[in-house]
N, CA, C and O atoms as a Maestro MAE file, in Angstrom:
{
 s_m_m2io_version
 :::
 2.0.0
}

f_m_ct {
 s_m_title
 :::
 protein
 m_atom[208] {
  # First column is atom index #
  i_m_mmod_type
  r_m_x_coord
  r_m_y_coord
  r_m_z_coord
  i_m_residue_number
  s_m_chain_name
  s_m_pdb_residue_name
  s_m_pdb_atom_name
  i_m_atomic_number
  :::
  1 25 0.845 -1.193 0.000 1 A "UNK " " N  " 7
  2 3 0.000 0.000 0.000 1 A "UNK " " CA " 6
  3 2 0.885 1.251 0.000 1 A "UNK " " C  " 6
  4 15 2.002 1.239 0.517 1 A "UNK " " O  " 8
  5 25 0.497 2.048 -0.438 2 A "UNK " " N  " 7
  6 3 1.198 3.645 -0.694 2 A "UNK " " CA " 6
  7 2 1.299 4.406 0.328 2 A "UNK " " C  " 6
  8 15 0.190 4.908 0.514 2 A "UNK " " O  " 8
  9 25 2.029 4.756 1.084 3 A "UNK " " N  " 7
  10 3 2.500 5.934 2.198 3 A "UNK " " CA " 6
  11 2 2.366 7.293 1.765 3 A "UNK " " C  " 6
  12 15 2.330 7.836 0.661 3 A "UNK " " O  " 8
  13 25 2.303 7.680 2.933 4 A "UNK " " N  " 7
  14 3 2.166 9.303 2.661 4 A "UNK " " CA " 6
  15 2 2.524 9.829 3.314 4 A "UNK " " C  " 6
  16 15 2.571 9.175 4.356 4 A "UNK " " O  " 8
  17 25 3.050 11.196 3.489 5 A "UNK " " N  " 7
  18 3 4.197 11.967 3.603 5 A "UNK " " CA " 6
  19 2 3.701 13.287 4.019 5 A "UNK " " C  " 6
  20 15 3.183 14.000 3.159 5 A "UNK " " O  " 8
  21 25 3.815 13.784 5.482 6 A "UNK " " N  " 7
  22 3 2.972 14.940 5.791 6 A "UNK " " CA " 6
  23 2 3.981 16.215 5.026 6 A "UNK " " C  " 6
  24 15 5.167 16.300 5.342 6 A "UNK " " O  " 8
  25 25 3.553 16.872 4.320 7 A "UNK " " N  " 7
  26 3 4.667 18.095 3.723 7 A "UNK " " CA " 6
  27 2 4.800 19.257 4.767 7 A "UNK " " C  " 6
  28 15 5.685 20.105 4.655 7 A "UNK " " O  " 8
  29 25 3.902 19.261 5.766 8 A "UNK " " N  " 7
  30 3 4.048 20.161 6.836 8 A "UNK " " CA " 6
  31 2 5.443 19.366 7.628 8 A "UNK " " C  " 6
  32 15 6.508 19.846 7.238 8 A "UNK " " O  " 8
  33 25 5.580 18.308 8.603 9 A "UNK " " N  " 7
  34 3 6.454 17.939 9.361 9 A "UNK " " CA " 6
  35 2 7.390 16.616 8.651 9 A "UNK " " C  " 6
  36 15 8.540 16.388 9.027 9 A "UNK " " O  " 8
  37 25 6.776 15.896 7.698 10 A "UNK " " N  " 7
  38 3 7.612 15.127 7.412 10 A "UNK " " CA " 6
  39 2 7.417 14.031 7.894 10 A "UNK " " C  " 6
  40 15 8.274 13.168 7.702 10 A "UNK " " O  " 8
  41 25 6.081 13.676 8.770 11 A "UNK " " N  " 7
  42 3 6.051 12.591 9.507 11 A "UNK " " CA " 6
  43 2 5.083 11.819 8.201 11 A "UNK " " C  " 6
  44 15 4.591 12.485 7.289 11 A "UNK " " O  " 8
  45 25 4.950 10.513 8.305 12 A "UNK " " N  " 7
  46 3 4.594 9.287 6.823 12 A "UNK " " CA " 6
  47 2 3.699 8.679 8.006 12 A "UNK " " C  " 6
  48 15 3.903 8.284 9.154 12 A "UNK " " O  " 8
  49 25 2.374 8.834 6.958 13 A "UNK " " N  " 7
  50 3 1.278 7.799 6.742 13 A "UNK " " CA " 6
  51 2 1.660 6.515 6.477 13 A "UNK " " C  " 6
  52 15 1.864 6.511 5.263 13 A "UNK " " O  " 8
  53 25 1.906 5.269 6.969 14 A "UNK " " N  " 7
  54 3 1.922 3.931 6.889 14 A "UNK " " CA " 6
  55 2 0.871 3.165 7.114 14 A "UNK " " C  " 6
  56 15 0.647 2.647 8.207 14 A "UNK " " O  " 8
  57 25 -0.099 2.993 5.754 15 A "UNK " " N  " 7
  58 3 -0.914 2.244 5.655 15 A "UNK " " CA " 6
  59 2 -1.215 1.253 6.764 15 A "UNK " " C  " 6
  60 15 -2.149 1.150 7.558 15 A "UNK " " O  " 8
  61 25 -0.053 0.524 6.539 16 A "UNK " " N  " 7
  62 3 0.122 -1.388 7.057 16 A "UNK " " CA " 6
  63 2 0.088 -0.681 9.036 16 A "UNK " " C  " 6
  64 15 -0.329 -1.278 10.029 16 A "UNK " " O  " 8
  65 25 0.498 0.267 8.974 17 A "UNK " " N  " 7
  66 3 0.553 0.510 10.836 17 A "UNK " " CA " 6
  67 2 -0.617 1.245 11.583 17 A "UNK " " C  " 6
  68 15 -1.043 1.141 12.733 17 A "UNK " " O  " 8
  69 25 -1.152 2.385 10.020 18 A "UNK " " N  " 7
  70 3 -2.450 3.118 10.396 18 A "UNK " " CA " 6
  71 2 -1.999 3.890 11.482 18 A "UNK " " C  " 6
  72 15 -0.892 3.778 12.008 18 A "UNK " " O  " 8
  73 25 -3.409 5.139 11.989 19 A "UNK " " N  " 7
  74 3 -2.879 5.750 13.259 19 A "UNK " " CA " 6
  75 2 -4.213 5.288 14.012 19 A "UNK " " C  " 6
  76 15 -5.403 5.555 13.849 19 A "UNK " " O  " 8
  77 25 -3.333 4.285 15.125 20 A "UNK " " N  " 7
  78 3 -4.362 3.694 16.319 20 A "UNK " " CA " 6
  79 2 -4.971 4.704 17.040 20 A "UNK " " C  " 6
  80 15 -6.200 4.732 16.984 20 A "UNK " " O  " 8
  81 25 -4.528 5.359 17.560 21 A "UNK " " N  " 7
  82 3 -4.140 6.376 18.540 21 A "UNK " " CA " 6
  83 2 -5.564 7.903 17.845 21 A "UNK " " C  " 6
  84 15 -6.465 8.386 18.530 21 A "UNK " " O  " 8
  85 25 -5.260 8.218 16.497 22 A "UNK " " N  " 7
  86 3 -6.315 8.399 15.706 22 A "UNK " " CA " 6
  87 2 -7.645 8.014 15.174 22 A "UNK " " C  " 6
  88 15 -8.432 8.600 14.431 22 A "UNK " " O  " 8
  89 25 -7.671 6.850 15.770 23 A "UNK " " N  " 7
  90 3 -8.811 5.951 15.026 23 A "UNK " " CA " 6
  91 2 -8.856 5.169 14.294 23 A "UNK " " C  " 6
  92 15 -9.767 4.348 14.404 23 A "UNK " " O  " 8
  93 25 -7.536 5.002 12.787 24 A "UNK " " N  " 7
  94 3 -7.251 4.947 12.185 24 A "UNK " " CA " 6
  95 2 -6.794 3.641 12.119 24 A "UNK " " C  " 6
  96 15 -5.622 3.270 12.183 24 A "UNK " " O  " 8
  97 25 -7.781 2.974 11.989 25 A "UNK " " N  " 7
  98 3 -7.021 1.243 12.351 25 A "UNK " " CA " 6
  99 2 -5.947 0.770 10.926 25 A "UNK " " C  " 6
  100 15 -6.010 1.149 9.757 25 A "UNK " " O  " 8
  101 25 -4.768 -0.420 11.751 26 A "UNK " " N  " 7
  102 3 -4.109 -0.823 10.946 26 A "UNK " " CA " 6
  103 2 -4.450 -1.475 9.311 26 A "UNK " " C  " 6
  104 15 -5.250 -2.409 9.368 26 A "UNK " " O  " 8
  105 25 -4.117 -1.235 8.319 27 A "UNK " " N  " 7
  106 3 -4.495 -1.651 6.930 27 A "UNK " " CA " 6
  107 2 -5.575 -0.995 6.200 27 A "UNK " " C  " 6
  108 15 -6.256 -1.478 5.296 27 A "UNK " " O  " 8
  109 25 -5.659 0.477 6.852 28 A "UNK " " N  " 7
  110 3 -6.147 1.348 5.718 28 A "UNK " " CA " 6
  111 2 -5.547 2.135 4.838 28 A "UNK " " C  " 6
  112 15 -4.637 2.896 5.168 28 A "UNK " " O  " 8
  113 25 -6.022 2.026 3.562 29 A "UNK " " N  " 7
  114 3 -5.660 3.229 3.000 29 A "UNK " " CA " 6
  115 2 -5.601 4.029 2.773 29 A "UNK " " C  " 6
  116 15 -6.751 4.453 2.660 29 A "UNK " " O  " 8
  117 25 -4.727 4.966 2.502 30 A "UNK " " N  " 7
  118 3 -4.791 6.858 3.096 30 A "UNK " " CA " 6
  119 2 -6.132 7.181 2.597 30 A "UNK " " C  " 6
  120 15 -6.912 7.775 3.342 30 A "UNK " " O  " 8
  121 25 -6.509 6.812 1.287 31 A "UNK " " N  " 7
  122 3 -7.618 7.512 0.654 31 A "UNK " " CA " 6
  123 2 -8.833 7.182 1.504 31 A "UNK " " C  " 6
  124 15 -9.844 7.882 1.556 31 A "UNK " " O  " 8
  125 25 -8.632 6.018 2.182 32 A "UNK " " N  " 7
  126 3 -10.159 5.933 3.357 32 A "UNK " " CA " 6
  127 2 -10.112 6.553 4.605 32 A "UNK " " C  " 6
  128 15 -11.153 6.620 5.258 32 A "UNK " " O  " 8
  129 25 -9.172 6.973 5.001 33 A "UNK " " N  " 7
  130 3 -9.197 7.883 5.821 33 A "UNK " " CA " 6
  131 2 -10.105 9.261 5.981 33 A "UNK " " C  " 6
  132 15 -9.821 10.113 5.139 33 A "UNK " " O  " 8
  133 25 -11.178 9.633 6.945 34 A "UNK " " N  " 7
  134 3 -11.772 10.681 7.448 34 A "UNK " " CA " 6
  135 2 -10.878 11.869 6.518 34 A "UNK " " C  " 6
  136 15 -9.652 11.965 6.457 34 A "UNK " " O  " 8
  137 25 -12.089 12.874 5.708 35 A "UNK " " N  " 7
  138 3 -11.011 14.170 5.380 35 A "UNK " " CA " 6
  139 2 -10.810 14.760 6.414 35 A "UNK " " C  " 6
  140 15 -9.757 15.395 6.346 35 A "UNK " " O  " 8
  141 25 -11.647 14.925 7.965 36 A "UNK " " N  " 7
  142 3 -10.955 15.588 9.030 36 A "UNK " " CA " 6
  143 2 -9.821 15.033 10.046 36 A "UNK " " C  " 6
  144 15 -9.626 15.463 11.183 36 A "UNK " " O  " 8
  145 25 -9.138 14.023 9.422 37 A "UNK " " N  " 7
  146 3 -7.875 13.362 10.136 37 A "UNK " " CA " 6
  147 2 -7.221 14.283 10.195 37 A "UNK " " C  " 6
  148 15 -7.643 15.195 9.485 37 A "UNK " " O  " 8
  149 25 -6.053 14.570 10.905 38 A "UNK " " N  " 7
  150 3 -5.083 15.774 10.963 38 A "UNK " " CA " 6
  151 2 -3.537 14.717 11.435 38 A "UNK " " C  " 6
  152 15 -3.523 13.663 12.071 38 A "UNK " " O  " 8
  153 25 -2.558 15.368 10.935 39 A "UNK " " N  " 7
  154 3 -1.320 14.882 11.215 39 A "UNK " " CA " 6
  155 2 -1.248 14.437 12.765 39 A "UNK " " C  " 6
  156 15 -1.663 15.152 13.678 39 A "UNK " " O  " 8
  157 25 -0.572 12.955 12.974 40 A "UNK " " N  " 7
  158 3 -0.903 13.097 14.603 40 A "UNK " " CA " 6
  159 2 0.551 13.742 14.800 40 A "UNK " " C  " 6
  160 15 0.422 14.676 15.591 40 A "UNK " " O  " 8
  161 25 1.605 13.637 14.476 41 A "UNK " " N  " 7
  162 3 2.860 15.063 14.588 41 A "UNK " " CA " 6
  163 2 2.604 16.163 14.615 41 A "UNK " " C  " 6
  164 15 3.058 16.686 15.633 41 A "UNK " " O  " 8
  165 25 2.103 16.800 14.015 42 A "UNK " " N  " 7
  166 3 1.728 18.320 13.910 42 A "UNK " " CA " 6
  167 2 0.097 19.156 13.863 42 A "UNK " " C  " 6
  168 15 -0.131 20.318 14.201 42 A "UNK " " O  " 8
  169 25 -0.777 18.243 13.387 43 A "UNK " " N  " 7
  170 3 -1.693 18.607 13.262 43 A "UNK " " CA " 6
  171 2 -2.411 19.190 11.576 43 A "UNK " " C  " 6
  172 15 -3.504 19.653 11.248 43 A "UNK " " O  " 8
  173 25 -1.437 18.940 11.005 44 A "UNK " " N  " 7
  174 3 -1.733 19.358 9.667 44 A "UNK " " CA " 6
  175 2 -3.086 19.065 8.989 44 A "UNK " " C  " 6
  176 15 -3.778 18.332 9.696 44 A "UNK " " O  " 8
  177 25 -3.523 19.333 8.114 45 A "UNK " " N  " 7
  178 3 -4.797 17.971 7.372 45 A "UNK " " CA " 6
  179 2 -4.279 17.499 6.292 45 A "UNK " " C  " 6
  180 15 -3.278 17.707 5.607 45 A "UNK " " O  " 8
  181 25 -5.162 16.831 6.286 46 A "UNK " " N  " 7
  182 3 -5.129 15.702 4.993 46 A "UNK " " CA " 6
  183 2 -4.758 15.829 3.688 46 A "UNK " " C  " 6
  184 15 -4.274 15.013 2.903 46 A "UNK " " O  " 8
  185 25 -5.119 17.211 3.552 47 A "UNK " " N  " 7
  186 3 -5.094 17.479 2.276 47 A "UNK " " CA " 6
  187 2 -3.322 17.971 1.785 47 A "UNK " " C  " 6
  188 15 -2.851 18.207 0.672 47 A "UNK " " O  " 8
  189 25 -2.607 17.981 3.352 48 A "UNK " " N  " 7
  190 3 -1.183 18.466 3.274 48 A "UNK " " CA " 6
  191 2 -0.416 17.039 3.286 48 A "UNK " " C  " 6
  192 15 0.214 16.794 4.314 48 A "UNK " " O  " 8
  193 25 -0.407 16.422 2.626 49 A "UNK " " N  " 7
  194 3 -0.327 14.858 2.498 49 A "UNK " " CA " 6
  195 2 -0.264 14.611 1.116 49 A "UNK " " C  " 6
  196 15 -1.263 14.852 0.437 49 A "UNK " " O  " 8
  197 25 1.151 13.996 0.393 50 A "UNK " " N  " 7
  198 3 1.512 13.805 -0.682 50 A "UNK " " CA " 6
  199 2 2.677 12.595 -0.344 50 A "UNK " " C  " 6
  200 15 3.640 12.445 0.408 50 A "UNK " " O  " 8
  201 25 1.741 11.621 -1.695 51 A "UNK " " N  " 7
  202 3 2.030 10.238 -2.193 51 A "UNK " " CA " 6
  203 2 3.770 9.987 -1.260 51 A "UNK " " C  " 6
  204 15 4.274 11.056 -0.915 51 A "UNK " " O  " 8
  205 25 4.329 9.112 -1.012 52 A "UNK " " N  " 7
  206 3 6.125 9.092 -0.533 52 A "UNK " " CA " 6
  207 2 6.622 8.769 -2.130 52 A "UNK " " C  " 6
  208 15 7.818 8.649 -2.392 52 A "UNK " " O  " 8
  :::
 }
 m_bond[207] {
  # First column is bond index #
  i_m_from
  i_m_to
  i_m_order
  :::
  1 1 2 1
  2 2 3 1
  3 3 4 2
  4 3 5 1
  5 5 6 1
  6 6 7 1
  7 7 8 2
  8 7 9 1
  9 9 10 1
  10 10 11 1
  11 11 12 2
  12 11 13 1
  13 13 14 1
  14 14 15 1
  15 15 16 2
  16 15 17 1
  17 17 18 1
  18 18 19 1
  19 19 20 2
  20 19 21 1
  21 21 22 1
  22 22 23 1
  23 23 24 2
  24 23 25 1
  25 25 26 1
  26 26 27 1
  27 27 28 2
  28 27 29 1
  29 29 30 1
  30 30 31 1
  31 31 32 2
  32 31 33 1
  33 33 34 1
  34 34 35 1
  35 35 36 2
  36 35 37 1
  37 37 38 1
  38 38 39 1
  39 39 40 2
  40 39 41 1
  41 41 42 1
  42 42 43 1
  43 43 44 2
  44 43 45 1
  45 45 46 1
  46 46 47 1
  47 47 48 2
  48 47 49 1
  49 49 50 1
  50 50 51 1
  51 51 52 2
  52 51 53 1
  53 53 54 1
  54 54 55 1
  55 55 56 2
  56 55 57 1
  57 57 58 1
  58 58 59 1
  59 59 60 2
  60 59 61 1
  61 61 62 1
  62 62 63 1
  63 63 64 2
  64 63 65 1
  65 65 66 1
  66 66 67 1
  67 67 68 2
  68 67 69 1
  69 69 70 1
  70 70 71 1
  71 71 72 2
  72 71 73 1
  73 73 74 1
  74 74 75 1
  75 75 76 2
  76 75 77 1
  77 77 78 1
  78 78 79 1
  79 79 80 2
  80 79 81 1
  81 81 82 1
  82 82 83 1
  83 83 84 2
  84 83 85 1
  85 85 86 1
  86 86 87 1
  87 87 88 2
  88 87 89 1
  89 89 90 1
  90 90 91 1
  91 91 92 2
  92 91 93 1
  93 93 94 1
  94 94 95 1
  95 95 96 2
  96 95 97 1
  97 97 98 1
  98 98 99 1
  99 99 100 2
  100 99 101 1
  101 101 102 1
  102 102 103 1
  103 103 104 2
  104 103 105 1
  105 105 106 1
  106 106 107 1
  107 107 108 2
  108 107 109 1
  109 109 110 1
  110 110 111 1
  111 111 112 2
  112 111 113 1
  113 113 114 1
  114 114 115 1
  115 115 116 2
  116 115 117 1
  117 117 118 1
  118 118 119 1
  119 119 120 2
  120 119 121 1
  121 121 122 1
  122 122 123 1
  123 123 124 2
  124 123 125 1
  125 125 126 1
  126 126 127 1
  127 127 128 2
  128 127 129 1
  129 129 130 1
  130 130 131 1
  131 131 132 2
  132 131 133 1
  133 133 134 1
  134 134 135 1
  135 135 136 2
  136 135 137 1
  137 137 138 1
  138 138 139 1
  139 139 140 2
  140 139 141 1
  141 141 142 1
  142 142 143 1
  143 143 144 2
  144 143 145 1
  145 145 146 1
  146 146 147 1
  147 147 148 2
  148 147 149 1
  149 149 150 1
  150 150 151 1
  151 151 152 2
  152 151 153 1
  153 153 154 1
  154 154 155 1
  155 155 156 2
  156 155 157 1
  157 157 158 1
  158 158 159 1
  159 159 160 2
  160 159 161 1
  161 161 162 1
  162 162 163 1
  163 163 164 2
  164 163 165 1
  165 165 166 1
  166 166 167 1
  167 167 168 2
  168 167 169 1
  169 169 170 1
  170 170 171 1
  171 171 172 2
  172 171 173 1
  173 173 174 1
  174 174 175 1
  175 175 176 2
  176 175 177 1
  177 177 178 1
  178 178 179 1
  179 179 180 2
  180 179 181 1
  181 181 182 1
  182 182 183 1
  183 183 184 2
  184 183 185 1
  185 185 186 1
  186 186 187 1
  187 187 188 2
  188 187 189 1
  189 189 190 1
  190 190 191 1
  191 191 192 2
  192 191 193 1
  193 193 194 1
  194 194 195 1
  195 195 196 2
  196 195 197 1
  197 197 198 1
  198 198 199 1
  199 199 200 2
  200 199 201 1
  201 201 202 1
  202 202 203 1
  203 203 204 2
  204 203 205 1
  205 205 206 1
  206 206 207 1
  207 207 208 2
  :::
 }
}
């Protein structure tokens, strides 16, 4: 699955690990992710999130 790459901090979306902690259970893909998810590093959104 495709990672993603916060362009605000630099911290990566990993599909296969998901953000627990977010809601975000393990083995989703970025594109199913909530558009109001926010970076759990910084807080960014979603939309500041480009392909790795």
């Amino acid at each position: 699955m495709q990672k993603y790459v916060c362009t605000v901090c630099n911290y990566v979306y990993d599909p296969e690990v998901g953000d627990p902690d977010g809601g975000i259970e393990p083995g989703t893909p970025f594109e199913e992710i909530p558009d109001d998810w926010v970076c759990p590093t910084c807080g960014a959104a979603k939309s500041d999130f480009e392909p790795e």
